[in-house]
MITIGU-302006 format. One line per field, with one value per residue: residue in three letters; y, z, x of N, C-alpha, C, CB in turn; residue number from 0. Coordinates in pm, 1 decimal. Atoms other than C-alpha are relative to their C-alpha. Glycine has a CB too. Example, Ala and Ser with C-alpha at 12.3 -4.5 7.8 and 13.67 -1.06 7.14 Angstrom:
MITIGU-302006
residuo: (Ala | Ser)
n.v: (-119.0 | -119.0)
n.w: (0.0 | -6.0)
n.u: (89.0 | -82.0)
ca.v: (-450.0 | -106.0)
ca.w: (780.0 | 714.0)
ca.u: (1230.0 | 1367.0)
c.v: (120.0 | 109.0)
c.w: (0.0 | 73.0)
c.u: (90.0 | -77.0)
cb.v: (2.7 | 46.2)
cb.w: (124.6 | -141.5)
cb.u: (-99.2 | 41.4)
num: (0 | 1)
//
This chain:
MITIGU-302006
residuo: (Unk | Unk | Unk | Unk | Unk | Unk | Unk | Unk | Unk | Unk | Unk | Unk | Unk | Unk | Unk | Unk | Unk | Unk | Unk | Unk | Unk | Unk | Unk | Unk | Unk | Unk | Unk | Unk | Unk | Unk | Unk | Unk | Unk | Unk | Unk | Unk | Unk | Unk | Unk | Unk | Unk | Unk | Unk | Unk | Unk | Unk | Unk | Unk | Unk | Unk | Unk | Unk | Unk | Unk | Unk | Unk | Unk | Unk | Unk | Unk | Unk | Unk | Unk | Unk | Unk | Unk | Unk | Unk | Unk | Unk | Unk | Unk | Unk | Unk | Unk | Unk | Unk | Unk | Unk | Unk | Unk | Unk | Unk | Unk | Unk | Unk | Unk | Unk | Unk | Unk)
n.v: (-113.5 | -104.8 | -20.6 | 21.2 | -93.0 | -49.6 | -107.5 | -182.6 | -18.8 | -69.9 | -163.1 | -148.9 | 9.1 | 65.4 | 141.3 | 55.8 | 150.4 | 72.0 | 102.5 | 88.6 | 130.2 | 81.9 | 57.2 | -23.6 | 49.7 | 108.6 | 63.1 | 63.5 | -58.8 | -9.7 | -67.0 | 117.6 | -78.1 | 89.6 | 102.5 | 181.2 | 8.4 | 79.6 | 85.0 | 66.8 | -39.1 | -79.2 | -103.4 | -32.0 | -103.8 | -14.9 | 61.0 | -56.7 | -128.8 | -108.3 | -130.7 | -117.5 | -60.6 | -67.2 | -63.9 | -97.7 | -107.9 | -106.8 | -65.4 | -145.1 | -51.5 | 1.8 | 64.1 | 100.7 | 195.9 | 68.5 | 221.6 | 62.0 | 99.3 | 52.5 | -12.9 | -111.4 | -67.2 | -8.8 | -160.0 | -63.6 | -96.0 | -78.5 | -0.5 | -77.8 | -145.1 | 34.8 | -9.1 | -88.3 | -123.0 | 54.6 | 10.2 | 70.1 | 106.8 | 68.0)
n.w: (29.6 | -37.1 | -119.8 | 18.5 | 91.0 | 127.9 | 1.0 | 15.2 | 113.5 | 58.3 | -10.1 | 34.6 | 191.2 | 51.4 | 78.7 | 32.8 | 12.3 | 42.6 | -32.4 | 102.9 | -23.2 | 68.8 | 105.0 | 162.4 | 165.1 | -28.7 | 157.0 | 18.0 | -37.8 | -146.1 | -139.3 | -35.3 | 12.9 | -55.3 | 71.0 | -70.6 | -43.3 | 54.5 | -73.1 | -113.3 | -128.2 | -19.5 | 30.0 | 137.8 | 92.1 | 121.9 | 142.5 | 111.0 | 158.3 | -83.5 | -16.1 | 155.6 | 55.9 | -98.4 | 35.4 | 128.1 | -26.5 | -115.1 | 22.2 | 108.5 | 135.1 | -95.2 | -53.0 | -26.5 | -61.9 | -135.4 | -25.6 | -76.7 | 44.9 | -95.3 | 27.4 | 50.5 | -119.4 | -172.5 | -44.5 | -198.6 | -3.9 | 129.4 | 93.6 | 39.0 | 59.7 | 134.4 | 27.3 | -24.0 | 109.5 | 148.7 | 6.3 | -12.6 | -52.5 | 2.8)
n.u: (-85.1 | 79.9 | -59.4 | -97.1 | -87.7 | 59.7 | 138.4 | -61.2 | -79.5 | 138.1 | 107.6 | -101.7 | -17.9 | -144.4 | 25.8 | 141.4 | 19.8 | 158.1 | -7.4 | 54.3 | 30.2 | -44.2 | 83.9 | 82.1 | -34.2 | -48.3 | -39.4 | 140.5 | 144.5 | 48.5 | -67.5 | -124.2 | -147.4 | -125.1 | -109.9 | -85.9 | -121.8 | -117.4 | -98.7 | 11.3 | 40.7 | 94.0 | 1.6 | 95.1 | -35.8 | 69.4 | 23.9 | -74.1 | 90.7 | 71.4 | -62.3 | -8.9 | 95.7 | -2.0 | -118.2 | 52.4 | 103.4 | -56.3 | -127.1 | -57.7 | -154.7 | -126.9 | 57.2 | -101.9 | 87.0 | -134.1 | -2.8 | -94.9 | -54.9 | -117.6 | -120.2 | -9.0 | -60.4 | 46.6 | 57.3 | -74.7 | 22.1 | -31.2 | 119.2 | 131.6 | -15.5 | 35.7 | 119.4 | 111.0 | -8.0 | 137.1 | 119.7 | 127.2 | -86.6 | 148.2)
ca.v: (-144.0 | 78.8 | 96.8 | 145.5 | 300.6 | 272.2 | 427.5 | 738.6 | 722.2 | 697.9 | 1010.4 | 1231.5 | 1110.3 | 958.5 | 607.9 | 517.4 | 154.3 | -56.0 | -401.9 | -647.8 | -939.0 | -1203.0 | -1402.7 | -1195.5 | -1278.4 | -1659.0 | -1916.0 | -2047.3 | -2021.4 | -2082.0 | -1824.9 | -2071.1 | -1876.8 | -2129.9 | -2381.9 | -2758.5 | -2672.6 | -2748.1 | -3034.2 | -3145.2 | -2928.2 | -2734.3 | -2416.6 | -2221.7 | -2059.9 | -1861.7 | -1994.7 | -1785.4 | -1694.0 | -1555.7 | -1320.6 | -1216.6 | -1188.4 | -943.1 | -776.8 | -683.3 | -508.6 | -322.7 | -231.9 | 133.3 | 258.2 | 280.8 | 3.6 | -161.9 | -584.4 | -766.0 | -1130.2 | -1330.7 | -1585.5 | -1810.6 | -1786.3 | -1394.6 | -1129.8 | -1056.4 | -708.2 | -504.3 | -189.8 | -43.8 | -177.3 | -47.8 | 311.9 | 226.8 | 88.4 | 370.4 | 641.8 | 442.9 | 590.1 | 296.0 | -75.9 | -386.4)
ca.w: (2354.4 | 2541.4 | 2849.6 | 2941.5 | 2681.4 | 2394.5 | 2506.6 | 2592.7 | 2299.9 | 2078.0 | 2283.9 | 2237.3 | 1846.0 | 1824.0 | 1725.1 | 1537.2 | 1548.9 | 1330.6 | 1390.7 | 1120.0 | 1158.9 | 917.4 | 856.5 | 605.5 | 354.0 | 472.9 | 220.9 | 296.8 | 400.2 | 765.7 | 841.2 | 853.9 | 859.9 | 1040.1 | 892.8 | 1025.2 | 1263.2 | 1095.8 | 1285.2 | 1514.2 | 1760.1 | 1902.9 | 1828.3 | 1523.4 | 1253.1 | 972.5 | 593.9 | 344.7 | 97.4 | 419.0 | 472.0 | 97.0 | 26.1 | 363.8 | 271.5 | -77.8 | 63.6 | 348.1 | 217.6 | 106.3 | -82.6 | 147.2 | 383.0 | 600.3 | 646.3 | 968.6 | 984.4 | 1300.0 | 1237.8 | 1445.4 | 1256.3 | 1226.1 | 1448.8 | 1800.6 | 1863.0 | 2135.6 | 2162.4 | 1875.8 | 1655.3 | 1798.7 | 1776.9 | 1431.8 | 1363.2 | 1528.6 | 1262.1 | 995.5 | 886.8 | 822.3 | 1016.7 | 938.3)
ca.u: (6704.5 | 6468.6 | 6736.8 | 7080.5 | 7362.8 | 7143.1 | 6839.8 | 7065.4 | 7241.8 | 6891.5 | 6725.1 | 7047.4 | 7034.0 | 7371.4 | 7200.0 | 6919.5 | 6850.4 | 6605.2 | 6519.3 | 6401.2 | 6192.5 | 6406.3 | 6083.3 | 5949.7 | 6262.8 | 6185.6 | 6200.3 | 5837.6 | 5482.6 | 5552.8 | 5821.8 | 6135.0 | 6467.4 | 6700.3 | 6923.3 | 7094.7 | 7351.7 | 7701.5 | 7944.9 | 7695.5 | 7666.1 | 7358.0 | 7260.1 | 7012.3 | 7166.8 | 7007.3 | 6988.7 | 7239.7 | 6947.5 | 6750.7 | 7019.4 | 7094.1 | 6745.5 | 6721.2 | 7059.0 | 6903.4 | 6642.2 | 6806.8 | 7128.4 | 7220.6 | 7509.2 | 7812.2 | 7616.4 | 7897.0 | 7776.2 | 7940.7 | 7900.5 | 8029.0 | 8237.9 | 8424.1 | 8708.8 | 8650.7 | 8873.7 | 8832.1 | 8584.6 | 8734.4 | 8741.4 | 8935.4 | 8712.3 | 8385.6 | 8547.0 | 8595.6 | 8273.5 | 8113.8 | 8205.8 | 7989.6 | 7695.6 | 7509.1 | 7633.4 | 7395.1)
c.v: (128.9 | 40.2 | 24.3 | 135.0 | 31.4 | 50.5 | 118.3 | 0.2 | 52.9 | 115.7 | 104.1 | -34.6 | -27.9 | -161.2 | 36.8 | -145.6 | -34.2 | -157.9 | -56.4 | -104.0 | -119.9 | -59.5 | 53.9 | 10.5 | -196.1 | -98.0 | -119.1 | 50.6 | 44.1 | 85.7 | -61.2 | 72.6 | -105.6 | -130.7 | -112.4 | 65.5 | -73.5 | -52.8 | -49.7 | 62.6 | 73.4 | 180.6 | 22.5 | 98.7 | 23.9 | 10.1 | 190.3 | 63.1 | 69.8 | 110.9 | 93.5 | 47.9 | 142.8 | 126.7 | 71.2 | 99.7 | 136.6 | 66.5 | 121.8 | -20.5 | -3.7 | -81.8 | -72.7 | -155.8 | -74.5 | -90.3 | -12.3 | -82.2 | -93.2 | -6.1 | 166.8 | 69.4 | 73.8 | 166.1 | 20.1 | 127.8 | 136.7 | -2.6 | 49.3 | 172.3 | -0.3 | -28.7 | 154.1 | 157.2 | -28.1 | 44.4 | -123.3 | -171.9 | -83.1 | -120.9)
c.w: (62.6 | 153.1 | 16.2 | -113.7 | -107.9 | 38.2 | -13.4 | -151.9 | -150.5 | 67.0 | -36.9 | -148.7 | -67.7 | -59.9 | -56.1 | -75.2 | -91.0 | -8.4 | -106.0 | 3.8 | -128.8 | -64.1 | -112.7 | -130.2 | 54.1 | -122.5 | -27.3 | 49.5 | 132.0 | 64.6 | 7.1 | -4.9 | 33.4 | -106.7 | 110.1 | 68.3 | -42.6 | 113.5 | 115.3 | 132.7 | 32.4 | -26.9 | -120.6 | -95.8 | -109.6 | -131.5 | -66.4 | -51.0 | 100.8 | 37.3 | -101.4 | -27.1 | 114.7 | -43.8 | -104.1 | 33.6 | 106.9 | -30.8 | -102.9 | -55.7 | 121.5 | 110.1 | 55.3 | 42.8 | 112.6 | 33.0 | 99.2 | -71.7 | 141.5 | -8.4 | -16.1 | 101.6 | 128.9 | -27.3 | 89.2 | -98.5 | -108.8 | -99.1 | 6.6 | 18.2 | -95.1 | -70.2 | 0.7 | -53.1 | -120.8 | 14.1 | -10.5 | 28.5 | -30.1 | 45.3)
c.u: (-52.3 | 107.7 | 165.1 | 26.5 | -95.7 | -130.3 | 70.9 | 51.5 | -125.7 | -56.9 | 99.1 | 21.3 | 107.2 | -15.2 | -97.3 | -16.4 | -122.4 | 17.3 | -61.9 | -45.3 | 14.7 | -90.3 | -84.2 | 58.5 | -19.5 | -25.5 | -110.3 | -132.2 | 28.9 | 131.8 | 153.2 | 92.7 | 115.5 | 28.5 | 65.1 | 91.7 | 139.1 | 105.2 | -59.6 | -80.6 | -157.0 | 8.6 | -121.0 | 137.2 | -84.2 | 49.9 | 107.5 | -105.8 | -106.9 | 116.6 | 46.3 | -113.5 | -36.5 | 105.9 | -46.7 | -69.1 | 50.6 | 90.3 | -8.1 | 107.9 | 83.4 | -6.2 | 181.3 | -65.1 | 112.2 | -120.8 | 73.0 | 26.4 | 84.2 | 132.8 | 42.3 | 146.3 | -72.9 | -102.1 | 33.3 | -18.4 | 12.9 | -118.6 | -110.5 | 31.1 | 29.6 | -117.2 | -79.0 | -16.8 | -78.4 | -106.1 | -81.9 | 93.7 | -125.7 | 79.9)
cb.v: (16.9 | -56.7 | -111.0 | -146.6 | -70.1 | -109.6 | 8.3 | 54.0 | -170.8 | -96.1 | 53.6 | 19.6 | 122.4 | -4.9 | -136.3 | 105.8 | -65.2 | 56.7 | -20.7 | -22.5 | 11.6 | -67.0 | -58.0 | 125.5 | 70.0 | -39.0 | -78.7 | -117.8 | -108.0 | -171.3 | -50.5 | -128.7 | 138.7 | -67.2 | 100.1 | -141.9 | -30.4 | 94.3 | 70.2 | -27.3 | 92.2 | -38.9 | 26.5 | 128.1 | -21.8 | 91.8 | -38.9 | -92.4 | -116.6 | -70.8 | -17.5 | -63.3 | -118.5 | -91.6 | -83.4 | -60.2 | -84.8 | -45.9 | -105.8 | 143.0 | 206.6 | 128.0 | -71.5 | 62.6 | -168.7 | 131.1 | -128.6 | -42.2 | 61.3 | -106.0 | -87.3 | 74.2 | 94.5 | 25.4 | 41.6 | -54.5 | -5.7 | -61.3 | -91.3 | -55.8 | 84.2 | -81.5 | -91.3 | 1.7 | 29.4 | -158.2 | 65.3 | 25.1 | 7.6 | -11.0)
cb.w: (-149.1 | 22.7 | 70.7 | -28.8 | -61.2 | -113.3 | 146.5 | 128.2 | -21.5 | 0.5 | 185.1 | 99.9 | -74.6 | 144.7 | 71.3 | -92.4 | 145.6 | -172.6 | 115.1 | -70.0 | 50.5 | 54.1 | 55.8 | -8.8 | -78.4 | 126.2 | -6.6 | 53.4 | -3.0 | 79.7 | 159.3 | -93.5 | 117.8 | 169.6 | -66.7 | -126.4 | 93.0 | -105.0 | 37.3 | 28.0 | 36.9 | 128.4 | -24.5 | 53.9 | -49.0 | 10.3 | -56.9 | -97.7 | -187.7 | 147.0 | 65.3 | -153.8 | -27.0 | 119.6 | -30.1 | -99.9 | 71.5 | 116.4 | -50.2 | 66.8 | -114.1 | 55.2 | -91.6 | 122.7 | -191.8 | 177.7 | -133.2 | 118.4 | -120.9 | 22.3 | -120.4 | 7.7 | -56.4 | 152.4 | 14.9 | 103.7 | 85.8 | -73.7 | -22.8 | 114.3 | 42.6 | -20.7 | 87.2 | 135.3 | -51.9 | -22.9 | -79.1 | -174.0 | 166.3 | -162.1)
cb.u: (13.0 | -188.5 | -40.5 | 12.4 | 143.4 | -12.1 | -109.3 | 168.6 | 94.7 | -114.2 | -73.4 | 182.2 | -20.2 | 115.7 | -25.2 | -68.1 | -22.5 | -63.5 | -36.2 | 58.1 | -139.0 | 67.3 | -72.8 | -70.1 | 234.3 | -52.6 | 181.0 | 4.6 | -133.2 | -29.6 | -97.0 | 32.0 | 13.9 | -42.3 | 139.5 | 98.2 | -26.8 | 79.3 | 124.2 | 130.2 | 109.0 | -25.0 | 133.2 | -189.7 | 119.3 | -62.1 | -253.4 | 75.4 | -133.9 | -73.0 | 96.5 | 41.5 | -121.6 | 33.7 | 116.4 | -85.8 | -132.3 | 46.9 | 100.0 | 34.5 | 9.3 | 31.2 | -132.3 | 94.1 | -8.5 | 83.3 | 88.5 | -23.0 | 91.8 | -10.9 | 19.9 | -160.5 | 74.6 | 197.1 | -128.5 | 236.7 | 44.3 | 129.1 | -34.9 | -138.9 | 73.3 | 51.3 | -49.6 | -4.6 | 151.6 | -54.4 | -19.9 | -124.0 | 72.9 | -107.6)
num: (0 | 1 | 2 | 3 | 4 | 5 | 6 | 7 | 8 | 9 | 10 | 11 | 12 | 13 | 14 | 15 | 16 | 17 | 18 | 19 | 20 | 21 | 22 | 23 | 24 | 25 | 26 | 27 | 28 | 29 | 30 | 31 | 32 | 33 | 34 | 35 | 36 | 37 | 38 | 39 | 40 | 41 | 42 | 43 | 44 | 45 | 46 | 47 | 48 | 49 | 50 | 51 | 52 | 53 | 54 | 55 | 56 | 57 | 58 | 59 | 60 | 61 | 62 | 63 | 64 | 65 | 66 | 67 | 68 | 69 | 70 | 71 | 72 | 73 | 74 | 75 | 76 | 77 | 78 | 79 | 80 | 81 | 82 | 83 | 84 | 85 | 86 | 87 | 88 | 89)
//
């Protein structure tokens, strides 16, 4: 994130990003976050109670949460000028 739109965007103070390393809500000794790929296919996904227990901790008051989905709606453009009036996006 150090390059590009969002660097400018962080030095002129219109973002401020923070990054979270998932394994420290993980749901064991060694770190584990990911979950079975559902139907087969390849890929990682991460575990439900690693993202609520994460979510608890991070989330403010007026906090907007955005999940992909495959079944979700398309992001284009409207939407991230929508998004991008939220104080706080996780």
């Amino acid at each position: 994130f150090a390059e590009a739109m969002i660097k400018r965007a962080i030095d002129k103070k219109i973002l401020e990003l923070n990054c979270h390393d998932m394994r420290q809500w993980a749901w064991n000794s060694y770190g584990a976050v990911d979950d079975k790929p559902y139907g087969g296919d390849v890929g990682m996904l991460i575990r439900v109670d690693v993202i609520d227990k994460a979510l608890k901790e991070i989330k403010k008051p007026g906090s907007r949460v955005i999940l992909t989905s495959a079944r979700g709606k398309r992001f284009d453009q409207a939407k991230a000028e929508e998004w991008s009036k939220l104080d706080n996006l996780i």
